[in-house]
VOKOL-648011 format. One line per field, with one value per atom (N, C-alpha, C, O): residue number from 1; atom name; x, y, z. Coordinates in steps of 0.2 Angstrom, whole numbers, m for minus. Layout:
N
num [NUM, ...] $
atome [CA, ...] $
u [X, ...] $
v [Y, ...] $
w [Z, ...] $
END
This chain:
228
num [1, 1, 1, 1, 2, 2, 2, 2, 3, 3, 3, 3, 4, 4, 4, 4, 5, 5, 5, 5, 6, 6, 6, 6, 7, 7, 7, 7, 8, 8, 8, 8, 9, 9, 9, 9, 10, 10, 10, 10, 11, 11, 11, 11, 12, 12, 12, 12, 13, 13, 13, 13, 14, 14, 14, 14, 15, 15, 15, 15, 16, 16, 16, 16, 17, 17, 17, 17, 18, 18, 18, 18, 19, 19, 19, 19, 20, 20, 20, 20, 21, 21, 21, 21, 22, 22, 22, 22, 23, 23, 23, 23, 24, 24, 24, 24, 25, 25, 25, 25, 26, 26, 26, 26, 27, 27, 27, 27, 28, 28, 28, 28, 29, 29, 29, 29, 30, 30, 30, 30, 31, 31, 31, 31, 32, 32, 32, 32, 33, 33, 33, 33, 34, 34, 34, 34, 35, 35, 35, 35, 36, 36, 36, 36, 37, 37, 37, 37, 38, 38, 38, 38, 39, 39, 39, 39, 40, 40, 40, 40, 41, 41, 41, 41, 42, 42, 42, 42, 43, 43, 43, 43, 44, 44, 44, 44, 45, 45, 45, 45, 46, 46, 46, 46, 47, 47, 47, 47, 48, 48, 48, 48, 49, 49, 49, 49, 50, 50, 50, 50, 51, 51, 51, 51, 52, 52, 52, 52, 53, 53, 53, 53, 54, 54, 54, 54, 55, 55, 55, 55, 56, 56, 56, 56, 57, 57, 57, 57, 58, 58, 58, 58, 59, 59, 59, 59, 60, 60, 60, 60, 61, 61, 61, 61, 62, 62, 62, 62, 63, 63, 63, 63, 64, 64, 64, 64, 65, 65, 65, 65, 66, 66, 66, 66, 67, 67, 67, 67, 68, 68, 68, 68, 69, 69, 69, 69, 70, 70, 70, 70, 71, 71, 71, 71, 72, 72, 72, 72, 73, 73, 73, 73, 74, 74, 74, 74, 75, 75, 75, 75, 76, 76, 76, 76, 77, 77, 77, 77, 78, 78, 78, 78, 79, 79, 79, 79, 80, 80, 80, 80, 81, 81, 81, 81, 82, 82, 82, 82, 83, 83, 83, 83, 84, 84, 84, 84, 85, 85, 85, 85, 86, 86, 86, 86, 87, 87, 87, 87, 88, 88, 88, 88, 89, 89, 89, 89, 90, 90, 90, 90, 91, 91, 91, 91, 92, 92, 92, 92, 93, 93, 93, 93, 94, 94, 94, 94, 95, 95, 95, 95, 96, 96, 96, 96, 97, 97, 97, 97, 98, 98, 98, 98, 99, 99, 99, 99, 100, 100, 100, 100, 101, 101, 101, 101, 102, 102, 102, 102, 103, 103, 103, 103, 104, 104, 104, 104, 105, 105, 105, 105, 106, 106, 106, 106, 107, 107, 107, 107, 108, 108, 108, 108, 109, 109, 109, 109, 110, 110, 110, 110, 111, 111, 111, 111, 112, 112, 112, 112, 113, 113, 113, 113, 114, 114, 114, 114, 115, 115, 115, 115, 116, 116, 116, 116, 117, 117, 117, 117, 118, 118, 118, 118, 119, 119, 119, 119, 120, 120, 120, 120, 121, 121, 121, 121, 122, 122, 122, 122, 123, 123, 123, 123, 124, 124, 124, 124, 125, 125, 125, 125, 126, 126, 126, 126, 127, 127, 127, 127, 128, 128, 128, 128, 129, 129, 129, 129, 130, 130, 130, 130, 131, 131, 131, 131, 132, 132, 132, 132, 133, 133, 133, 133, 134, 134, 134, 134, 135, 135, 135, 135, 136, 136, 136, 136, 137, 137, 137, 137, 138, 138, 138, 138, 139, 139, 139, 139, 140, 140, 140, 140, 141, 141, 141, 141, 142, 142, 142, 142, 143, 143, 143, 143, 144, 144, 144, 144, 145, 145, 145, 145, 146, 146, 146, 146, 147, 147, 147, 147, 148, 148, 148, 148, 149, 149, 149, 149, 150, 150, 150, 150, 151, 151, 151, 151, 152, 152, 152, 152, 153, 153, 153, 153, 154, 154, 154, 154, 155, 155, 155, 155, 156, 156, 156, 156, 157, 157, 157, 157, 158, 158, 158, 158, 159, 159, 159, 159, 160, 160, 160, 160, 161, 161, 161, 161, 162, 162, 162, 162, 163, 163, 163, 163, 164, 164, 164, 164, 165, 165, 165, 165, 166, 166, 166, 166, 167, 167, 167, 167, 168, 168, 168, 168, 169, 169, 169, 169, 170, 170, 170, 170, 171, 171, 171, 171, 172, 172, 172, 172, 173, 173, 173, 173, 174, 174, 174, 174, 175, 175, 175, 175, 176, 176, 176, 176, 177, 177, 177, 177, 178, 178, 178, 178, 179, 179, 179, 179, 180, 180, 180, 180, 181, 181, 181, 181, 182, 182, 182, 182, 183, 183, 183, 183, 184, 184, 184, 184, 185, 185, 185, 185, 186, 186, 186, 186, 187, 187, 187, 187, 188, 188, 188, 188, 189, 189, 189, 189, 190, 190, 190, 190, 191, 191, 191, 191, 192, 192, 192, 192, 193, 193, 193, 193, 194, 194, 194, 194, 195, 195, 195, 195, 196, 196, 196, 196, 197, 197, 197, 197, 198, 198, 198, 198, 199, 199, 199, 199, 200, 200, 200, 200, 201, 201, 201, 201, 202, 202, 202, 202, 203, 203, 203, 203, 204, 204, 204, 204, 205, 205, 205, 205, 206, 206, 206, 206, 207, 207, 207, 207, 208, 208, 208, 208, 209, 209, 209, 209, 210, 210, 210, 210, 211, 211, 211, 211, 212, 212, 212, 212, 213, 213, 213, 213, 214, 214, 214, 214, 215, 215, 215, 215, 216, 216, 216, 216, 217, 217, 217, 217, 218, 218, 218, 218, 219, 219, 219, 219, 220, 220, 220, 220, 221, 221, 221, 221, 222, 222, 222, 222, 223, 223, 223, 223, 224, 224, 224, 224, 225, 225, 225, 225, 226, 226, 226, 226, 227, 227, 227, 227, 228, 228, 228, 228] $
atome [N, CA, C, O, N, CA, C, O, N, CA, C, O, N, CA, C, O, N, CA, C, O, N, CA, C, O, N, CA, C, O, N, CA, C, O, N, CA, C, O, N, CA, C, O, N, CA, C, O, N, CA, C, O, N, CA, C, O, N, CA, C, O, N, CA, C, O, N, CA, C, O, N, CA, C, O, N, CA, C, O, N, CA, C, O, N, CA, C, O, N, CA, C, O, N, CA, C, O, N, CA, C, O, N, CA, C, O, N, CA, C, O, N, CA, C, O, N, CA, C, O, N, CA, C, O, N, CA, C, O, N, CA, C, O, N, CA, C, O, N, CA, C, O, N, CA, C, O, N, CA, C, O, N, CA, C, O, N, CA, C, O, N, CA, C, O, N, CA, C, O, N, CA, C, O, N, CA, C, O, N, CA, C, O, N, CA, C, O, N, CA, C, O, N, CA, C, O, N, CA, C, O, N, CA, C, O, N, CA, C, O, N, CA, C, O, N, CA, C, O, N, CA, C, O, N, CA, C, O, N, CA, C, O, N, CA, C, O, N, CA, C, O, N, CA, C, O, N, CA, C, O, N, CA, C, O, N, CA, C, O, N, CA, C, O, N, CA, C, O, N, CA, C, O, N, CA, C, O, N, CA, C, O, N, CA, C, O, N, CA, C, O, N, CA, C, O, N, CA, C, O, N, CA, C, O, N, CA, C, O, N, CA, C, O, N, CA, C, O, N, CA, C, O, N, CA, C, O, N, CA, C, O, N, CA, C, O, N, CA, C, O, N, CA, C, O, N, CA, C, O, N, CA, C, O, N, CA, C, O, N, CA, C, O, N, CA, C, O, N, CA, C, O, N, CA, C, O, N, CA, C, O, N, CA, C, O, N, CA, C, O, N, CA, C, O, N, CA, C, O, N, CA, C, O, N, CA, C, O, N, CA, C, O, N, CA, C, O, N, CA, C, O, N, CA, C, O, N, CA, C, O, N, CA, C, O, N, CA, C, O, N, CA, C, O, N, CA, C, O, N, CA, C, O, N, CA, C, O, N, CA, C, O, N, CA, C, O, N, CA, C, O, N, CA, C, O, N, CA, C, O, N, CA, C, O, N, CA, C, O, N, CA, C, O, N, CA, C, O, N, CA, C, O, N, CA, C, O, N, CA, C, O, N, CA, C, O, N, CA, C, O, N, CA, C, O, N, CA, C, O, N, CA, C, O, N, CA, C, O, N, CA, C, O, N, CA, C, O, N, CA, C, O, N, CA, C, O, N, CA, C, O, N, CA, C, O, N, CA, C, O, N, CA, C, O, N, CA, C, O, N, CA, C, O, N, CA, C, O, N, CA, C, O, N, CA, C, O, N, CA, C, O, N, CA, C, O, N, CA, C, O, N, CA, C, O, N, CA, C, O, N, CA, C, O, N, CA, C, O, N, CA, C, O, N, CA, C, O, N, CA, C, O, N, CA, C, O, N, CA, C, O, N, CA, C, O, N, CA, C, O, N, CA, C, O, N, CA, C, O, N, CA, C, O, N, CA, C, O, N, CA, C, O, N, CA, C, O, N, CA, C, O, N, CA, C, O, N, CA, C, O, N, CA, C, O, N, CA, C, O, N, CA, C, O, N, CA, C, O, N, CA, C, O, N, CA, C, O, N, CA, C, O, N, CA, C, O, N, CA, C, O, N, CA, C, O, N, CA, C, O, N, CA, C, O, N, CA, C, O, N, CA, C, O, N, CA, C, O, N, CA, C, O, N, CA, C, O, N, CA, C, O, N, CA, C, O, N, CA, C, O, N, CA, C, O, N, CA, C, O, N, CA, C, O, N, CA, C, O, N, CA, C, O, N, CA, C, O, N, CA, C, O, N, CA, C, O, N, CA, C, O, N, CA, C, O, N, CA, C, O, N, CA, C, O, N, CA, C, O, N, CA, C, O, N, CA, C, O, N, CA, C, O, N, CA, C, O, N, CA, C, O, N, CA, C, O, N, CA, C, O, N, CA, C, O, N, CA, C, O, N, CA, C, O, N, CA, C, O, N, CA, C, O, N, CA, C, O, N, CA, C, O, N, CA, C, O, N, CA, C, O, N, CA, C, O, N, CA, C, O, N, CA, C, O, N, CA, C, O, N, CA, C, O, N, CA, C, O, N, CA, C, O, N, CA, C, O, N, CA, C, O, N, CA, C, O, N, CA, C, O, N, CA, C, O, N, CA, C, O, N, CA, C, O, N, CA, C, O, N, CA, C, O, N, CA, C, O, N, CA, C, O, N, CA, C, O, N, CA, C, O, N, CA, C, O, N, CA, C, O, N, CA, C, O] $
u [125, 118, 114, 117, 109, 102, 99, 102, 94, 88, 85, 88, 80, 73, 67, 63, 65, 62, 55, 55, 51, 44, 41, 41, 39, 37, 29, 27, 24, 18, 18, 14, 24, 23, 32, 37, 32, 37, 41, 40, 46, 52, 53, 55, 52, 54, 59, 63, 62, 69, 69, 64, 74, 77, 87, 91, 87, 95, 98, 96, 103, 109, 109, 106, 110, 112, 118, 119, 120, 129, 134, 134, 139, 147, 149, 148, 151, 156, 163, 166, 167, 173, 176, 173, 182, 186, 194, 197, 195, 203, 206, 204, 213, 218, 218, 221, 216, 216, 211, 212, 205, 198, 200, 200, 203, 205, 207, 203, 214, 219, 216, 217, 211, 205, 204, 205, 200, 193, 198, 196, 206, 210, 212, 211, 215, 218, 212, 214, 206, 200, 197, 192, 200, 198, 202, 200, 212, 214, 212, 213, 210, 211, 204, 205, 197, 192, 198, 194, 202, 203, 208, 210, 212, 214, 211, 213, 206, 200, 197, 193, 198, 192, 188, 187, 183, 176, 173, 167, 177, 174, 174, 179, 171, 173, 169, 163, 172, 172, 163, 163, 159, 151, 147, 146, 144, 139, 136, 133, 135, 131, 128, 132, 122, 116, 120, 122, 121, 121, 117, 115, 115, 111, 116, 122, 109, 116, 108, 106, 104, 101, 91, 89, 88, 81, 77, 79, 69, 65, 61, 60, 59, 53, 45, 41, 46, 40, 43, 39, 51, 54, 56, 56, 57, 62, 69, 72, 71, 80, 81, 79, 88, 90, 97, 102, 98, 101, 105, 104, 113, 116, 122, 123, 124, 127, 135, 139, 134, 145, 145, 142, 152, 156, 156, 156, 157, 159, 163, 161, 169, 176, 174, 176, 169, 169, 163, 162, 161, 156, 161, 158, 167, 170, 174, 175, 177, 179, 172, 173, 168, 164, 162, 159, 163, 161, 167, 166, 174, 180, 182, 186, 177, 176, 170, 170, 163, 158, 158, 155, 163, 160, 164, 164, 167, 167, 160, 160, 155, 149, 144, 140, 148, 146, 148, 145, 153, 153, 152, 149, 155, 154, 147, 145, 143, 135, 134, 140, 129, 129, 125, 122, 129, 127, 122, 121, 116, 110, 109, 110, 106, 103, 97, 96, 94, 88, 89, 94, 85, 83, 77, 72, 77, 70, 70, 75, 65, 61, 56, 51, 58, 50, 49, 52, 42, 40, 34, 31, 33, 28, 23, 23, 16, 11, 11, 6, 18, 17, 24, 27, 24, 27, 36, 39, 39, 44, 47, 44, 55, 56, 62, 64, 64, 69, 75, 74, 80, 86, 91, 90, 98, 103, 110, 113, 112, 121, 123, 122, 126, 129, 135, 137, 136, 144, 150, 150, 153, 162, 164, 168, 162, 163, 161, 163, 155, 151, 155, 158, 154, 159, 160, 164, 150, 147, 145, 141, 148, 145, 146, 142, 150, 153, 152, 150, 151, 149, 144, 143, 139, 137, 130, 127, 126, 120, 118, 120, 112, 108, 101, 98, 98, 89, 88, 92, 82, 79, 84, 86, 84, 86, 90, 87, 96, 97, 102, 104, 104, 108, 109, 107, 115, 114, 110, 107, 108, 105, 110, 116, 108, 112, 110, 104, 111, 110, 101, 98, 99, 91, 87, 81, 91, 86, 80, 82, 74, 69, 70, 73, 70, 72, 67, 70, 60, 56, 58, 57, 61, 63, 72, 75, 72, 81, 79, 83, 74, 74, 69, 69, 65, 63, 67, 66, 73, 77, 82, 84, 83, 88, 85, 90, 79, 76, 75, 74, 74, 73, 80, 80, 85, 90, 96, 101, 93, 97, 94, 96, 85, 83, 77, 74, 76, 74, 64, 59, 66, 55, 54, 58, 48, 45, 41, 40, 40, 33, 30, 28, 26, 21, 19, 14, 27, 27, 28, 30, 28, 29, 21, 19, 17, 11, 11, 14, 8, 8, 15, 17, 20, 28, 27, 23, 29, 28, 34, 35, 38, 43, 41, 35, 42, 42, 47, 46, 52, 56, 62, 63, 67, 72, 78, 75, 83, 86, 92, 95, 95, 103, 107, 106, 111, 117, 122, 126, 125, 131, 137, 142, 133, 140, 143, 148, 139, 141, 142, 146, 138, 138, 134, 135, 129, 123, 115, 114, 112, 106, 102, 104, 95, 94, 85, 81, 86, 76, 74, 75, 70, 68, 63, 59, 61, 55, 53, 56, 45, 45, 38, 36, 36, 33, 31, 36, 24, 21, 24, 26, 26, 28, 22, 19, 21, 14, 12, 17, 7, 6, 8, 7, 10, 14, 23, 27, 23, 31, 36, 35, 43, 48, 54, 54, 57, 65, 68, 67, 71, 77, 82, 81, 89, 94, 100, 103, 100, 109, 115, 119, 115, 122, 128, 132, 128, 136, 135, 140, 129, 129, 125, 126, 121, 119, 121, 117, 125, 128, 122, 121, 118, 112, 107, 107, 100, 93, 92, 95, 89, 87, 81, 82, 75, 67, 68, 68, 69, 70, 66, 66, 62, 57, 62, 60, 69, 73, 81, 84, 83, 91, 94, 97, 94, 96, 96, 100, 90, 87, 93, 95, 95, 101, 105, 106, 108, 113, 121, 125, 122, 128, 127, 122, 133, 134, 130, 129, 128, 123, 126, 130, 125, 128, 125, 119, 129, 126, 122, 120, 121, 115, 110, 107, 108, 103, 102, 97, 105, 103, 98, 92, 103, 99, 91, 86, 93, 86, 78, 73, 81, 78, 75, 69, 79, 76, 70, 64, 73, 67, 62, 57, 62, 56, 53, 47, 56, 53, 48, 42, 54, 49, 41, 36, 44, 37, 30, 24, 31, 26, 24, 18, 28, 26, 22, 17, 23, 19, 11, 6, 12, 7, 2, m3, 5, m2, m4, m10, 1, m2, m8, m10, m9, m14, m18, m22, m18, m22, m26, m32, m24, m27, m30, m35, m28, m31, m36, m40, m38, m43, m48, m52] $
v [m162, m161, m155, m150, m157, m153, m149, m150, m144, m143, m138, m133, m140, m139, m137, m141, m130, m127, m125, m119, m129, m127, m119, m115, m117, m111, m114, m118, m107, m106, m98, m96, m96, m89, m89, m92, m82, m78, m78, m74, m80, m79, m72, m68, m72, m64, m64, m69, m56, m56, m52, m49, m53, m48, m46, m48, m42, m38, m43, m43, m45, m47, m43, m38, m43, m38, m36, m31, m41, m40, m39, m41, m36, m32, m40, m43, m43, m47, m44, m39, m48, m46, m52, m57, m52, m55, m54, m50, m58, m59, m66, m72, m64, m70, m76, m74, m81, m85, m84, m85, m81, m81, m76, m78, m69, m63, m64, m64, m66, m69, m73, m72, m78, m83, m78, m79, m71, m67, m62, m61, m60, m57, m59, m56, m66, m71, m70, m69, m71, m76, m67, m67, m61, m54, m52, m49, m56, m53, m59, m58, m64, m70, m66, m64, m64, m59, m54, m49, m52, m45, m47, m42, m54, m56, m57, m56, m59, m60, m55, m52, m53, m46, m48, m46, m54, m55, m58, m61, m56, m58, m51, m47, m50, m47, m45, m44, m45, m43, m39, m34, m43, m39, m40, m46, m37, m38, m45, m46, m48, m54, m55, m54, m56, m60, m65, m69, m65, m72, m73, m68, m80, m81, m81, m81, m81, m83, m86, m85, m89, m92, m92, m86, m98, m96, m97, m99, m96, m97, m102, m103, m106, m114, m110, m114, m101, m98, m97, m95, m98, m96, m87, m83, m86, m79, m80, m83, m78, m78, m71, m65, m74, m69, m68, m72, m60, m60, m54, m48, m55, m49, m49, m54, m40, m40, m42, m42, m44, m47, m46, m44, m48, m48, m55, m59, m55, m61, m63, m69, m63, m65, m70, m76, m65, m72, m77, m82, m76, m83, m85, m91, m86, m90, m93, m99, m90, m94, m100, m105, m97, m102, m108, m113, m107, m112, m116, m122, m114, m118, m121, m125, m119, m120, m121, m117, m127, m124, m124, m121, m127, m127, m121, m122, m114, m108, m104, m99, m107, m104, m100, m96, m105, m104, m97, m94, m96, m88, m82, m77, m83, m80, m80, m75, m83, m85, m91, m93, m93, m96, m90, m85, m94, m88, m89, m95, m84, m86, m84, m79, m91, m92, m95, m96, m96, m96, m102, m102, m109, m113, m113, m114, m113, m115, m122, m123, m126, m133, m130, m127, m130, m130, m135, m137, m139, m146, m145, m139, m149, m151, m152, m152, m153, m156, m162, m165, m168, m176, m177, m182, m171, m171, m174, m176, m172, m169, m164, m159, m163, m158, m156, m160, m147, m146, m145, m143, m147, m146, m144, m147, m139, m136, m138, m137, m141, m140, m134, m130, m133, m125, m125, m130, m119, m118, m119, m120, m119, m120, m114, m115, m109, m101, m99, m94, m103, m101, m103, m109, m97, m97, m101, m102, m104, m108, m113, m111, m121, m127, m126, m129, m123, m128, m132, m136, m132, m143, m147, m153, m144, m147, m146, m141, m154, m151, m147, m148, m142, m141, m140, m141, m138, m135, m132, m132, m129, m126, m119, m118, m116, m109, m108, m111, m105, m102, m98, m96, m94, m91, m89, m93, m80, m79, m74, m72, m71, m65, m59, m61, m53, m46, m45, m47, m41, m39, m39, m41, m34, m31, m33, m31, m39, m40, m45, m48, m45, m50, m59, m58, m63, m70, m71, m72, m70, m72, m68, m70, m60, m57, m60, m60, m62, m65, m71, m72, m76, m82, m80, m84, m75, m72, m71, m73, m67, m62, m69, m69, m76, m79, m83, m86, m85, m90, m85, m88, m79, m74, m76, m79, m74, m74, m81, m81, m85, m94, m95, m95, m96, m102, m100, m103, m90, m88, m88, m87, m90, m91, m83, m81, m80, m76, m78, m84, m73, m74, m76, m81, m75, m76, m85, m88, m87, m93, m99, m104, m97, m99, m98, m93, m105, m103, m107, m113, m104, m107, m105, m107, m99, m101, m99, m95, m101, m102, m104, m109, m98, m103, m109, m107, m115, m120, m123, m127, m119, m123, m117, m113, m117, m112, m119, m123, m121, m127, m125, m123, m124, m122, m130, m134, m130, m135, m135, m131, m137, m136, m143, m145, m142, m147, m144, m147, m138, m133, m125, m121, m124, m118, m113, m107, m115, m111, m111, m115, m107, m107, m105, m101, m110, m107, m109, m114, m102, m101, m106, m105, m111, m115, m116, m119, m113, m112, m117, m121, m117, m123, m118, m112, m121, m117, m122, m126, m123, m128, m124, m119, m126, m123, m121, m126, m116, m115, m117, m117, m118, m125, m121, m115, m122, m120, m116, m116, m114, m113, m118, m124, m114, m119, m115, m109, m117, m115, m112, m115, m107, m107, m103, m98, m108, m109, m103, m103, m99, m95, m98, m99, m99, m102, m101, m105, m93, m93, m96, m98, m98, m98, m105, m108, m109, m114, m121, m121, m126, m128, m134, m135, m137, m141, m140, m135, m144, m144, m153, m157, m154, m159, m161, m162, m163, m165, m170, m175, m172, m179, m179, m175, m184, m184, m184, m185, m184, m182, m183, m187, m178, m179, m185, m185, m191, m198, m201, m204, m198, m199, m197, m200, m191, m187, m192, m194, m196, m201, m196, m198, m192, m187, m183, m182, m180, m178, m171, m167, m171, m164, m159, m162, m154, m150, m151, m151, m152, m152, m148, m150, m142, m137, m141, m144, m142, m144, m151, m150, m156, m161, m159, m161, m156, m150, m147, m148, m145, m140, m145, m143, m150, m156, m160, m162, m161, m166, m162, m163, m154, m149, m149, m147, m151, m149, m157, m157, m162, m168, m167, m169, m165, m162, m161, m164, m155, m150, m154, m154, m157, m160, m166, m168, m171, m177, m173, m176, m166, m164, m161, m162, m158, m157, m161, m160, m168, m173, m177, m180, m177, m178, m173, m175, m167, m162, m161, m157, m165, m167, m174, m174, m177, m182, m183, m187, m178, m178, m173, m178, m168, m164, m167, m164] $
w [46, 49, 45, 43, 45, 43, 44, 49, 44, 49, 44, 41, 43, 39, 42, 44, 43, 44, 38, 35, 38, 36, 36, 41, 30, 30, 26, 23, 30, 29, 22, 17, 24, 20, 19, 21, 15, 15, 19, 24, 20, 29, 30, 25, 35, 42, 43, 43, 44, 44, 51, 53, 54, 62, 58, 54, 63, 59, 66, 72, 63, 70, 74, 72, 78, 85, 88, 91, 87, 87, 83, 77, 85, 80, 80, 86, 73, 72, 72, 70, 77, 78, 74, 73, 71, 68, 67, 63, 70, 73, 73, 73, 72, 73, 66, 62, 66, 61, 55, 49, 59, 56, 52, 46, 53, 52, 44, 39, 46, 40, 36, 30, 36, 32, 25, 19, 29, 26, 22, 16, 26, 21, 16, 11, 15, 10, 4, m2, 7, 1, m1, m4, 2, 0, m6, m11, m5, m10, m16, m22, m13, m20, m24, m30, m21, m26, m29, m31, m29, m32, m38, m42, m37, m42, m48, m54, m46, m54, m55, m52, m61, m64, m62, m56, m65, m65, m59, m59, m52, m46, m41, m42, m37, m33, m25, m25, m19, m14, m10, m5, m14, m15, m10, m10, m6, 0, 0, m5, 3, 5, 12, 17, 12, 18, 22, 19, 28, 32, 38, 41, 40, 43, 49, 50, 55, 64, 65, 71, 61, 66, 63, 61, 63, 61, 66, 71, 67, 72, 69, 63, 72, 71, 67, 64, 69, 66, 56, 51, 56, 50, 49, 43, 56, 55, 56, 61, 52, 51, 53, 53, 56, 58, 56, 58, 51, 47, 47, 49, 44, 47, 38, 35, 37, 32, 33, 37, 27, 26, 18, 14, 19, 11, 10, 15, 3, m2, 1, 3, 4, 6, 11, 12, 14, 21, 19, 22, 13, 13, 8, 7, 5, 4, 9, 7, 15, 19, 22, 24, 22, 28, 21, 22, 14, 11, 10, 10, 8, 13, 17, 16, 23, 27, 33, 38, 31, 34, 42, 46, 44, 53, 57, 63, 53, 52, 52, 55, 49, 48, 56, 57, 63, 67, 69, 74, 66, 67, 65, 68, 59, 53, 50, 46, 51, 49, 42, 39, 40, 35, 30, 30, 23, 18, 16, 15, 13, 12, 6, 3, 3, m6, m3, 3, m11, m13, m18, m21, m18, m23, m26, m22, m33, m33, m38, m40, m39, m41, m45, m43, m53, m57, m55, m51, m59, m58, m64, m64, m68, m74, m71, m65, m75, m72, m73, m71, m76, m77, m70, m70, m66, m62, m61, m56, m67, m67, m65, m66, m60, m60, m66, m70, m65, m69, m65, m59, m68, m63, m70, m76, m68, m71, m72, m67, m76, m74, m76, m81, m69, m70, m75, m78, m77, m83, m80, m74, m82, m81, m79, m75, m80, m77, m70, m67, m68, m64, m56, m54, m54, m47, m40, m35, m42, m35, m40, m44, m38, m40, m48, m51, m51, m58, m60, m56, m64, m68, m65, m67, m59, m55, m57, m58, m56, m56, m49, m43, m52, m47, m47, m53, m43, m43, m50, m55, m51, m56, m58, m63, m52, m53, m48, m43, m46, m38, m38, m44, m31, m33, m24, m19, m23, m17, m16, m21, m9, m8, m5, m3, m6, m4, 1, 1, 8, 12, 15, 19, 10, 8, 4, 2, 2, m5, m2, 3, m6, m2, m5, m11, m5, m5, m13, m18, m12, m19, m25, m30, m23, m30, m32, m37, m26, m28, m32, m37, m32, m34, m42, m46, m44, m48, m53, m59, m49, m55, m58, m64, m52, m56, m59, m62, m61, m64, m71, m76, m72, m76, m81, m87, m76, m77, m81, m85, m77, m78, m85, m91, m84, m87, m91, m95, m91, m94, m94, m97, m86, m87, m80, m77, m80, m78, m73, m72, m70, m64, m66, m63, m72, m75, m78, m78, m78, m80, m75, m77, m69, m61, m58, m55, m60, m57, m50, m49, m44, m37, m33, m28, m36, m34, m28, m27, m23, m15, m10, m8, m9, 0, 3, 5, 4, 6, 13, 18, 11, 18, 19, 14, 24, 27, 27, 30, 25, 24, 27, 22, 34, 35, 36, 40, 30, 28, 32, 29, 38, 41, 33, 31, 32, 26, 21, 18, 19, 12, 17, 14, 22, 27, 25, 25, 23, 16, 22, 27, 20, 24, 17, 14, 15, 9, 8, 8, 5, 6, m1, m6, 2, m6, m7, m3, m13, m19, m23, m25, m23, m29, m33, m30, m37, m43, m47, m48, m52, m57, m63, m61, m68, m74, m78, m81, m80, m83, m90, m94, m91, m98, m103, m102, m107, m115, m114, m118, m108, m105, m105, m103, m108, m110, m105, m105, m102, m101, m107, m112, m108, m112, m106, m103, m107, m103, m108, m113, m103, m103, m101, m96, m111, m113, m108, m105, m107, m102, m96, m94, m93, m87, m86, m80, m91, m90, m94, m99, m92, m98, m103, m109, m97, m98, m94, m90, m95, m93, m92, m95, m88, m88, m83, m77, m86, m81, m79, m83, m71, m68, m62, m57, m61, m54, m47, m42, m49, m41, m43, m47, m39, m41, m43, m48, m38, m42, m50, m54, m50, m57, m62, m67, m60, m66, m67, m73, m62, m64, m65, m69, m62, m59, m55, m51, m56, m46, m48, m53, m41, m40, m34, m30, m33, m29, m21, m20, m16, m9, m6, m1, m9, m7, m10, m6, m15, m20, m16, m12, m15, m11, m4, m2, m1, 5, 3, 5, m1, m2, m6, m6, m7, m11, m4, m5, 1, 7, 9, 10, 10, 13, 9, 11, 4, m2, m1, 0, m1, m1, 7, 7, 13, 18, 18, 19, 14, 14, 11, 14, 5, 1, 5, 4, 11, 15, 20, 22, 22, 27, 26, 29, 19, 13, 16, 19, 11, 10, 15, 15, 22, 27, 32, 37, 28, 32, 28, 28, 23, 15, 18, 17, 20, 23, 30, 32, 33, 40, 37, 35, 36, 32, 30, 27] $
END
C-alpha cells in the first residue's frame, strides 16, 4: 500500500515526540545490521531521518535514527511502523519533448544496485532540508545544478509500506542546452523514457512509488488547469 500526499510547497517538519524504545527481537535486528555496517570500510552506521507519520497539509513528522535501523525496516518493511519509515528524496528531470530521465544505479551503490531508478535520489540526515538533499544528489549523480533545474518543485510526500521509504519527490524541466554527465562510480547508465515501462527492465520499488505520486500530481495539475 501507498499513500501520496500532494504538496503545494516545501514539506514542514514537527520533531517526534516520543523516546523510541527498542527491545527484544527489534533490539537484536538494529544490533546485527549495526555490526554488519561496521564490517565494511565503505559503509557506515550514519544519522538518518524517519518519518512516524504525514499530515494531508504535508507535515511530516520526523524523528533521528541511525543507518542500522533503516536497514532493518528496509529488510523488513512492516517494521517501519515502529521504527519509522526512512526518508529520501526522488527527483524526475523531464525534457521539453517530454522525456523523462532515469539512472541505473552501480554495482557499488548500497541502495538499489543495478536497478533502474528516478533522475537523481538519495537519503535525508536528520536536519538536512529535502530540496538541498535532492540538489546535492542530482549535483552529485548526474552532474546538473540549480541552475540547470528550471521549475524544481516538491510535488508529492510518497510513504511506501513495500520498501518502508517515506520519500519527498521532485520534478524539474531540464534547462535548454543542459546535458547529464553521469558519475561513473556511482551511475552505471542514463536513459530518457516517458515512464518506467518504457525502460523495458527492472526499476526500483521506490522509483515506482514516487512515479505514481508524480503521475498523481500532474492528473491533479491539469484538472485545476481545466476547471480554471
Amino acid at each position: 500500500m501507498r499513500a501520496v500526499i500532494l504538496l503545494e510547497d516545501e514539506p514542514r517538519f514537527r520533531s517526534f515526540p516520543f523516546y523510541l524504545s527498542l527491545e527484544g527481537a527489534l533490539a537484536r535486528a538494529v544490533a546485527d545490521a549495526r555490526n554488519l555496517l561496521a564490517r565494511d570500510a565503505g559503509r557506515f552506521d550514519g544519522p538518518v531521518a524517519f518519518c512516524h507519520g504525514v499530515s494531508p497539509e504535508g507535515t511530516i513528522l520526523r524523528r533521528a535514527g541511525r543507518y542500522a535501523e533503516a536497514l532493518v525496516v528496509f529488510e523488513e518493511p512492516s517494521l517501519a511502523y515502529r521504527l519509522g519509515f526512512a526518508l529520501g528524496v526522488q527527483l524526475f528531470v523531464e525534457r521539453r519533448e517530454g522525456v523523462l530521465l532515469f539512472q541505473l544505479r552501480g554495482p557499488s551503490i548500497g541502495r538499489d544496485p543495478l536497478l533502474w531508478t528516478a533522475s537523481a535520489s538519495g537519503g535525508l540526515t536528520p536536519k538536512e532540508e529535502p530540496r538541498a538533499a535532492i540538489l546535492a544528489d542530482a549535483a552529485e549523480e548526474i552532474g546538473l545544478s540549480e541552475t540547470d533545474l528550471n521549475d524544481l518543485r516538491a510535488v508529492a510526500v510518497c510513504v511506501n509500506d513495500v520498501s518502508g521509504s517515506a520519500l519527498v519527490v521532485y520534478h524539474a524541466r531540464l534547462r535548454e542546452g543542459a546535458e547529464p554527465t553521469p558519475d561513473q562510480r556511482k551511475v552505471a547508465e542514463l536513459h530518457w523514457a516517458r515512464d518506467p515501462g518504457a525502460i523495458g527492465a527492472q526499476v526500483s520499488g521506490d522509483t515506482i512509488a514516487s512515479w505514481e505520486a508524480l503521475e498523481t500530481w500532474l492528473t491533479a495539475r491539469r484538472e485545476r488547469s481545466v476547471a480554471g
